[in-house]
C-alpha positions in Angstrom: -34.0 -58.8 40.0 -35.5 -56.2 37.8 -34.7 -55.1 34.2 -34.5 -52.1 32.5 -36.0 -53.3 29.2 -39.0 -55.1 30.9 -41.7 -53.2 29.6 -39.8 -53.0 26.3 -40.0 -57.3 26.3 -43.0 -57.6 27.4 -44.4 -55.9 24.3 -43.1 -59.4 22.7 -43.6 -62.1 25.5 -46.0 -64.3 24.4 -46.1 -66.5 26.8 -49.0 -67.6 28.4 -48.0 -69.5 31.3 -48.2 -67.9 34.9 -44.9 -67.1 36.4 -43.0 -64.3 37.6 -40.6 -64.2 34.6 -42.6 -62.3 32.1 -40.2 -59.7 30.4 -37.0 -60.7 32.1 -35.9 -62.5 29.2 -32.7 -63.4 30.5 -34.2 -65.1 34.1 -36.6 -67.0 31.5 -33.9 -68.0 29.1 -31.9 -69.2 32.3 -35.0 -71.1 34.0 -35.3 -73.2 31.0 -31.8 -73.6 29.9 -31.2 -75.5 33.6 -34.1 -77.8 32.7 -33.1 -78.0 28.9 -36.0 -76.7 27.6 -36.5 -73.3 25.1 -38.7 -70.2 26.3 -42.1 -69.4 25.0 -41.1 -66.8 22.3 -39.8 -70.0 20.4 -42.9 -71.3 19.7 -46.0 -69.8 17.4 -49.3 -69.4 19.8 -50.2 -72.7 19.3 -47.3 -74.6 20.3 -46.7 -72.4 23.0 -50.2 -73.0 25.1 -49.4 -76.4 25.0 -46.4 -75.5 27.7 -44.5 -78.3 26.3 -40.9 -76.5 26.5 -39.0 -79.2 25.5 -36.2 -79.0 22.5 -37.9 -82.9 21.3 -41.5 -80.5 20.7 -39.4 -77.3 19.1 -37.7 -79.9 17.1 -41.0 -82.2 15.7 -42.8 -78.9 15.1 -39.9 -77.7 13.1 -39.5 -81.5 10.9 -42.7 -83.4 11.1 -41.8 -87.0 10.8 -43.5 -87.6 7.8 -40.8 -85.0 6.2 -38.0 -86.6 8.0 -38.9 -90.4 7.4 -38.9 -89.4 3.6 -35.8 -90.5 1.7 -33.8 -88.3 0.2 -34.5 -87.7 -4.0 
């Protein structure tokens, strides 16, 4: 399937990982969505070489424990 605005997103991919998804944002958001997992351009650089797509990772990176284990004030 191609896409229109391809060159367009792939100004923003950032994604590192080697697949044939690059700039078809919605065949990417639908890969991962089956397999519950987020696409690269939700994580910073670092987080996203790890390839670790999984919403556990987005989540931890977003709260560290040692924020969440805290009790409230």
């Amino acid at each position: 399937m191609d896409c229109e605005r391809r060159e367009t997103n792939l100004e923003h991919c950032n994604c590192t990982y080697s697949c044939d998804k690059h700039g078809r944002c919605c065949e990417c958001v639908h890969y991962h969505r089956e397999r519950m997992e987020l696409p690269a351009c939700y994580f910073d650089a670092a987080s996203e070489r790890t390839w670790d797509r999984s919403i556990t990772y987005f989540m931890a990176r977003l709260f560290p424990r040692s924020k969440r284990d805290k009790p409230p004030a």
